[in-house]
KOLVEX-990744 format. One line per field, with one value per residue: x, y, z of N, C-alpha, C, O in turn; residue in one letter. Coordinates in nm, 3 decimals, m for minus. Last residue first. Layout:
n_px	X_...
n_py	Y_...
n_pz	Z_...
ca_px	X_...
ca_py	Y_...
ca_pz	Z_...
c_px	X_...
c_py	Y_...
c_pz	Z_...
o_px	X_...
o_py	Y_...
o_pz	Z_...
rest	A_...
***
This chain:
n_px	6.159_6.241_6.265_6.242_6.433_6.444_6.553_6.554_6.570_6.520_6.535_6.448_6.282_6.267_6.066_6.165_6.042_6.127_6.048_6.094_6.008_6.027_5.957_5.932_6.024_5.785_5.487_5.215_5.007_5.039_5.309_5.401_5.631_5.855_6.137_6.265_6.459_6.639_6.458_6.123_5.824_5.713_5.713_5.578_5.445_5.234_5.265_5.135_5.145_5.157_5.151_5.376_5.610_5.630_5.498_5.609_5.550_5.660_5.643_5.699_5.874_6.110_6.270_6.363_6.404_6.730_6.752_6.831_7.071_7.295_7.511_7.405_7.051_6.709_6.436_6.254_6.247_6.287_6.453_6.591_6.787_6.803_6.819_6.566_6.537_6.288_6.125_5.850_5.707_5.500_5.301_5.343_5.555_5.703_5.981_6.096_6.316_6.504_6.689_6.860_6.990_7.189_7.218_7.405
n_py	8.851_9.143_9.216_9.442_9.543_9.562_9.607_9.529_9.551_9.481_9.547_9.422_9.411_9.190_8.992_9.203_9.267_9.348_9.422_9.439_9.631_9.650_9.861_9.723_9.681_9.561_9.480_9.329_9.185_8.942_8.759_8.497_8.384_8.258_8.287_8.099_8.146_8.101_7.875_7.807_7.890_7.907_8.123_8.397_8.644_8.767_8.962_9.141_9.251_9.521_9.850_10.062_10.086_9.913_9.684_9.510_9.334_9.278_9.058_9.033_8.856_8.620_8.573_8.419_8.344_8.197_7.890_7.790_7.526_7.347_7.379_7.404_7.520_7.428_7.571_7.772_7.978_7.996_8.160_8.247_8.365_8.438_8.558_8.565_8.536_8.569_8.594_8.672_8.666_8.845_8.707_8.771_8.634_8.676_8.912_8.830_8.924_8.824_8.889_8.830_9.027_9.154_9.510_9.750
n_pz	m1.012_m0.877_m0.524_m0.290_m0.025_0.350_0.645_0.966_1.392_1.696_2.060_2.409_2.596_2.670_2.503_2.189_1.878_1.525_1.165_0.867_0.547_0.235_m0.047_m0.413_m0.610_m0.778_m0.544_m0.521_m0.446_m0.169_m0.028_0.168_0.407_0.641_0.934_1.126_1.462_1.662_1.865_1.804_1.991_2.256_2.366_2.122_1.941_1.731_1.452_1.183_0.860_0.703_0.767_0.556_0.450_0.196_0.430_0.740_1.020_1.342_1.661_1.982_2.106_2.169_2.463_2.754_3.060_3.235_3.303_3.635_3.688_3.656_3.526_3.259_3.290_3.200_3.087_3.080_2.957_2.712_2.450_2.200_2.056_1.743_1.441_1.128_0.832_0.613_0.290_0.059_m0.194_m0.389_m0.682_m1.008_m1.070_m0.755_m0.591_m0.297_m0.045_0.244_0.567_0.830_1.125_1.230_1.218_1.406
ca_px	6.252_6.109_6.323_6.162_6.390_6.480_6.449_6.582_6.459_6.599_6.438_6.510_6.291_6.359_6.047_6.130_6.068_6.065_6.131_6.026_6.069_5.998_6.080_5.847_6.101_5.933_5.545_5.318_4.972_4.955_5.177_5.380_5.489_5.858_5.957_6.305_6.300_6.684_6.583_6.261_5.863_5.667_5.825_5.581_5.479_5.241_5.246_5.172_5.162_5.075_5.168_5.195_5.535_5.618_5.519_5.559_5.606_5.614_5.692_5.643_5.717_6.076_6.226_6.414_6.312_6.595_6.780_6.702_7.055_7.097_7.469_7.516_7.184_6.824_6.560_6.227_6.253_6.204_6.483_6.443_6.817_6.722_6.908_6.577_6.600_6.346_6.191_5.918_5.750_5.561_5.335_5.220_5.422_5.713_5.843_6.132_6.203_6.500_6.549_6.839_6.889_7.203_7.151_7.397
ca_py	8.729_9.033_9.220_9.335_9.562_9.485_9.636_9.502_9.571_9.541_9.534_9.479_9.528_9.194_8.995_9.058_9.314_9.279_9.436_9.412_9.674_9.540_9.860_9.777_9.793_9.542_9.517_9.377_9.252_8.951_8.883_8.549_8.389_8.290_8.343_8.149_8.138_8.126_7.935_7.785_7.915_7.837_8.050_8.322_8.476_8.759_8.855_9.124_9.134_9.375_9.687_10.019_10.177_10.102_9.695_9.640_9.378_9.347_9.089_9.088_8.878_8.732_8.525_8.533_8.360_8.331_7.943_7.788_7.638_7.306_7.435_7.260_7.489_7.414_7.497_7.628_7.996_7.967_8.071_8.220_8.235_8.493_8.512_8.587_8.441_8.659_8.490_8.725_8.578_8.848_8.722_8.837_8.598_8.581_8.894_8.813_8.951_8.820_8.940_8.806_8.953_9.037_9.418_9.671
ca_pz	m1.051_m0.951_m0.608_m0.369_m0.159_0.159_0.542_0.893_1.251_1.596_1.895_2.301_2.567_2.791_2.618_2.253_2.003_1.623_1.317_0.960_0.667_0.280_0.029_m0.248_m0.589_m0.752_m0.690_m0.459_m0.434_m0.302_m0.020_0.075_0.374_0.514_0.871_1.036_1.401_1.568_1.844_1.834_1.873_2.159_2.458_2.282_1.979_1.883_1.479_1.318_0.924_0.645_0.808_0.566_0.527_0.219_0.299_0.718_0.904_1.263_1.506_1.881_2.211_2.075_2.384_2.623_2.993_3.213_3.220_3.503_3.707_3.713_3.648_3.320_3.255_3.295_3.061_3.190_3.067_2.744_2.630_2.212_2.134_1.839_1.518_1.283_0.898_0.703_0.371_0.192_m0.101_m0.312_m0.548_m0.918_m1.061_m0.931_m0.636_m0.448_m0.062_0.110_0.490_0.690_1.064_1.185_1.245_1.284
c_px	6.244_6.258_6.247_6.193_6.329_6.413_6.556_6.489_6.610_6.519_6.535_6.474_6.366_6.349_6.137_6.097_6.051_6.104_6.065_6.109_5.988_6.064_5.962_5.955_6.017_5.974_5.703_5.397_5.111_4.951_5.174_5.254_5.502_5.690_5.969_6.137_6.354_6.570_6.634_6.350_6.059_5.730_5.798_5.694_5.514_5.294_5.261_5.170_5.210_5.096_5.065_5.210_5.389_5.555_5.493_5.654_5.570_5.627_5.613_5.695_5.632_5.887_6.146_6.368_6.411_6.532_6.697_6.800_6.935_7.040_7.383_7.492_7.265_6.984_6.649_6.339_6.254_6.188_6.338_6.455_6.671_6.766_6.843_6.674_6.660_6.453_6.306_6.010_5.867_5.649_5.478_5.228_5.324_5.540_5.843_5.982_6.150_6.363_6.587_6.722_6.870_7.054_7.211_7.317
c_py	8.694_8.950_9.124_9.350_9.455_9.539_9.545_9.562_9.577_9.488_9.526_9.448_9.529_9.368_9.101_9.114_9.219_9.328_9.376_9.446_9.534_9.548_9.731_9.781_9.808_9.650_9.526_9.445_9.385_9.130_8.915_8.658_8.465_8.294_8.317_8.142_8.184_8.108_7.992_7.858_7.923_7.824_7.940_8.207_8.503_8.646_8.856_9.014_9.218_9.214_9.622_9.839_10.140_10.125_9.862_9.638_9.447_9.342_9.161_9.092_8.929_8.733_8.628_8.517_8.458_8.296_8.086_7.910_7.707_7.462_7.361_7.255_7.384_7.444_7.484_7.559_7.875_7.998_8.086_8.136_8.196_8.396_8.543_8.526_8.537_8.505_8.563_8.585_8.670_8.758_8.770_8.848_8.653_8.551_8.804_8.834_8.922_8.884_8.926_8.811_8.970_8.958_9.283_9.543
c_pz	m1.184_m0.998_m0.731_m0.514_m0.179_0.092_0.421_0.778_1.115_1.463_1.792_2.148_2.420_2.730_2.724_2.373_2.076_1.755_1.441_1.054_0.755_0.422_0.161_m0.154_m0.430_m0.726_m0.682_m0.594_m0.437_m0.297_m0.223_0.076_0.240_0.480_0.779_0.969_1.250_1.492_1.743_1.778_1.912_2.004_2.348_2.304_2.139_1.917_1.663_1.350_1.031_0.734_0.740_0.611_0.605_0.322_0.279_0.531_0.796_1.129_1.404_1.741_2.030_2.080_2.290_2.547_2.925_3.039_3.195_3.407_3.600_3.712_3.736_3.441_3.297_3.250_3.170_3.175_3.166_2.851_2.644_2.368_2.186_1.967_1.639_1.395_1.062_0.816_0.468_0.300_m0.067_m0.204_m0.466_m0.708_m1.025_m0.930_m0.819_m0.525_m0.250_0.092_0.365_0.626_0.875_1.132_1.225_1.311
o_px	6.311_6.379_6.189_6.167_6.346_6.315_6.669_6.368_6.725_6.431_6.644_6.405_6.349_6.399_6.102_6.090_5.954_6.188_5.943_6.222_5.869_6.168_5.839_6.051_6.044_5.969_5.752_5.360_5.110_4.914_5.242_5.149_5.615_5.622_6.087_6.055_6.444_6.595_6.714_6.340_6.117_5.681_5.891_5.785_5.488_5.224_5.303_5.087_5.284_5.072_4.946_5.251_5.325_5.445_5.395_5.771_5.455_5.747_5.502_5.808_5.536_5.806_6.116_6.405_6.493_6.589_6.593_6.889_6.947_6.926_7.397_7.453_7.222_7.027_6.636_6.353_6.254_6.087_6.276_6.470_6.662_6.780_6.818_6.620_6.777_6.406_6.405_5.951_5.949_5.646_5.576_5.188_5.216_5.454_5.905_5.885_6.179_6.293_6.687_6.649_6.866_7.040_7.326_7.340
o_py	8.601_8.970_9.024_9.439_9.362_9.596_9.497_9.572_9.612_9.403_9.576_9.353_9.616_9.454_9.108_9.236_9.143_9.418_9.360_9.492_9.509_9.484_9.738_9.706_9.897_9.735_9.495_9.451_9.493_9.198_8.913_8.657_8.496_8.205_8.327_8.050_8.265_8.006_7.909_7.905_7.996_7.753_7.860_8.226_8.585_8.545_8.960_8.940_9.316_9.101_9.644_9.744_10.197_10.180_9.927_9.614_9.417_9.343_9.115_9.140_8.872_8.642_8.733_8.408_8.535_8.246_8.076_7.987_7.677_7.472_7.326_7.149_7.287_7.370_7.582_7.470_7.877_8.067_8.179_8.015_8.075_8.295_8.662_8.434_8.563_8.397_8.612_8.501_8.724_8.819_8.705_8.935_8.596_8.497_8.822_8.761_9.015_8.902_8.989_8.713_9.073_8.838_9.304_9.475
o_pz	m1.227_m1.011_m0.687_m0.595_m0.100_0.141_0.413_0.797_1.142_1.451_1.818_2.113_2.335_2.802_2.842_2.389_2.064_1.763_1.443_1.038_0.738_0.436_0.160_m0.175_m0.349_m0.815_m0.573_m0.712_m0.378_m0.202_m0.326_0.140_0.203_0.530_0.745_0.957_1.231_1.427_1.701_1.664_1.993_1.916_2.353_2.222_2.227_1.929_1.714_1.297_1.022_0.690_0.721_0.545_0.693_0.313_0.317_0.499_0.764_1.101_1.375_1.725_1.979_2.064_2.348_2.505_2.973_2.941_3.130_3.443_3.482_3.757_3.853_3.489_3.358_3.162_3.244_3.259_3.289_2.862_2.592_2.352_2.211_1.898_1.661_1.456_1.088_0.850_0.414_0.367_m0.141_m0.097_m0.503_m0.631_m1.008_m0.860_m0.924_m0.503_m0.326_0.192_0.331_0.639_0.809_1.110_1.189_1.411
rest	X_X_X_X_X_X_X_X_X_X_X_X_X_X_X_X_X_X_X_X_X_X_X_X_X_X_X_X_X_X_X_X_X_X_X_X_X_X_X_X_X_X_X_X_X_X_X_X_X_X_X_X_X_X_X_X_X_X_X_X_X_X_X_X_X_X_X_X_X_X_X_X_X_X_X_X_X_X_X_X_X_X_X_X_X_X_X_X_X_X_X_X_X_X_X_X_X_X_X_X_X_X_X_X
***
């Protein structure tokens, strides 16, 4: 079961997409109470995908904070598009989310 939050609203002709990603994002340079480094974690790839058909990749890095929250807009959309993303971080692991598009 995922925990990631995907809205998707279409006004107007646009699409706005707002995804809220639970991620701890480590960098790898942090220290714990310890002193101890903190391993590298962090979300490497993001996909997202309208019916099926990508309209966004993205490539992050140690650059982007904790719990990342996406929002962009697509031209071109209509109500009822099913709205799949998913991602993959540094250690292997993925998980993915879909929505509806819903008109406002």
């Amino acid at each position: 079961m995922t925990t990631m939050k995907l809205r998707a609203r279409l006004k107007n002709g646009i699409t706005e997409i707002k995804a809220l990603i639970p991620h701890p994002m480590e960098t790898g340079r942090r220290l714990d109470d310890a002193g101890n480094t903190v391993p590298a974690h962090f979300i490497r790839q993001i996909t997202l995908a309208r019916n099926d058909q990508t309209v966004l990749e993205a490539q992050w890095g140690t650059g982007i904070s904790k719990d990342p929250y996406l929002t962009f807009r697509l031209r071109n959309g209509a109500a009822g598009d099913r709205i799949t993303l998913r991602w993959m971080d540094n250690l292997g692991m993925t998980d993915a989310v879909e929505s509806i598009v819903e008109a406002d």
